[in-house]
N, C-alpha and C positions, 0 to 999 in steps of 0.2 A: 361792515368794516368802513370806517373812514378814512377820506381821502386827505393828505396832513398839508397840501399846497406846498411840500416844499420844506416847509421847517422842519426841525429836529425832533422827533419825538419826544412827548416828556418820558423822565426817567422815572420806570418802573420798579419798585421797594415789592421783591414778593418776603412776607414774613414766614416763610418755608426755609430754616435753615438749612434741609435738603435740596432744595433747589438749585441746580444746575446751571451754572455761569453760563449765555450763550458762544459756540462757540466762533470764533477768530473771525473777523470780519461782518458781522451779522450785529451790530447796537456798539459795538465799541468804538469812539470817539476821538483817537488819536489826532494830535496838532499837527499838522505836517510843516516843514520849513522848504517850501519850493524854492526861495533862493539860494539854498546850499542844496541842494537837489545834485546826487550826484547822477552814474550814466547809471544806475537801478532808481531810479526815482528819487522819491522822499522819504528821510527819516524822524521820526517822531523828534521834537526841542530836546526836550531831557528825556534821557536815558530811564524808564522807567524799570523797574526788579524784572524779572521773566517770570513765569507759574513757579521755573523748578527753585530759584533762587528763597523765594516766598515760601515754597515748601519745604525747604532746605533751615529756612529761619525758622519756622516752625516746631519742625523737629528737635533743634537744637534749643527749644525755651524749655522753659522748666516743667512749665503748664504740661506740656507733651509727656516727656522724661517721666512727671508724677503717673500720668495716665498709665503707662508702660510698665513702670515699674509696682502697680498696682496689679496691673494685669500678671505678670509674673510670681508676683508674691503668691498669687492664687493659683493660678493654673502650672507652673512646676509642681509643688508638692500635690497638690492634686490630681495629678497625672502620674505622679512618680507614686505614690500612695495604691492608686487603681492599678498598677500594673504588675506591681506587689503582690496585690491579693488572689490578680489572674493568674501570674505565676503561682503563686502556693497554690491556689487549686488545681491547676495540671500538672506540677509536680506532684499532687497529694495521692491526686488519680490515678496518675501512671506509678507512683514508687508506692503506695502504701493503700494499695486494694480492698486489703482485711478493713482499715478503718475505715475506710469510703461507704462498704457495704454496709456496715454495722448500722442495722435495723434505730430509728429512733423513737416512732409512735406505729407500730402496722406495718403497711409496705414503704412508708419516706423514708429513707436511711440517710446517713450525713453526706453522702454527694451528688442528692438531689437536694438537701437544704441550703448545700452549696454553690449547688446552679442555679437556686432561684434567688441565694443572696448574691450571685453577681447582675440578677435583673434589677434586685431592687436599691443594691448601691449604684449602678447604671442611672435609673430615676435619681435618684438622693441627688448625685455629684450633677446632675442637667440640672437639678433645683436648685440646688446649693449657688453652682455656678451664673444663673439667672438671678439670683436674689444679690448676688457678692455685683454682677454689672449692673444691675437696675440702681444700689444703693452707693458703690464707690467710683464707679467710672462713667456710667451713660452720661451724666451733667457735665463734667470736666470735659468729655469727649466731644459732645456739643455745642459744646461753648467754642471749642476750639475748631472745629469742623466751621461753626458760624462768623469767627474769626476770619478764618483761612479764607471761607468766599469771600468776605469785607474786601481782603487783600488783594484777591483774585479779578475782582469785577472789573472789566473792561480791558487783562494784559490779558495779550495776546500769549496763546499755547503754542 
């Protein structure tokens, strides 16, 4: 590790839009105005946004709102859809026995074909639901996640 004599570090670009603002006090660079220093010290020249305010703008762009409301279009009725089908199968089970049993090829009858079509709508809707975030929101999400730290670098938390 080098020893910096004193200056300022240069400022480090990680391109990890996951990467983690350091946090409050540790690389952030605030102006202080010691002449108006009041009896807690010094406060920064201009008033710059806070994290929540920043996050707060974020929320309310459109950018955001589309991401959310993508994500809803999918996972409500997808959700509401899966829980449809779980109920009709335990009602099916419990109120209507005879057809449950009823033999379909041998020993599977239709409420083991029904248990193992809730495993494999189970997989379906995890696929489904992977395919729907990888194609319609992971991008928008990141862009905006990579935003957000833009805005974020250097206020204080």
């Amino acid at each position: 590790m080098e020893k910096q004599d004193g200056r300022e570090p240069a400022a480090v670009r990680v391109d990890d839009p996951w990467y983690e603002v350091p946090a409050a006090g540790r690389g952030g660079h605030d102006e202080v105005d010691t002449a108006a220093a009041g009896p807690h010290g010094g406060f920064p020249r201009q008033q710059a946004p806070s994290a929540a305010d920043i996050y707060l703008e974020v929320q309310r762009s459109p950018a955001f709102q589309e991401v959310r409301s993508r994500y809803r279009r999918f996972v409500f009725p997808a959700a509401a859809g899966f829980l449809l089908w779980y109920l009709a199968y335990v009602v099916a089970a419990t109120a209507a026995p005879g057809l449950m049993a009823r033999p379909v090829a041998g020993a599977v009858n239709v409420a083991m074909l029904a248990g193992l079509g809730q495993f494999a709508t189970t997989f379906l809707l995890t696929w489904a639901y992977a395919r729907h975030a990888r194609l319609r929101r992971d991008r928008a999400a990141l862009e905006l996640r990579w935003d957000t730290q833009e805005m974020t670098r250097g206020v204080r938390r």
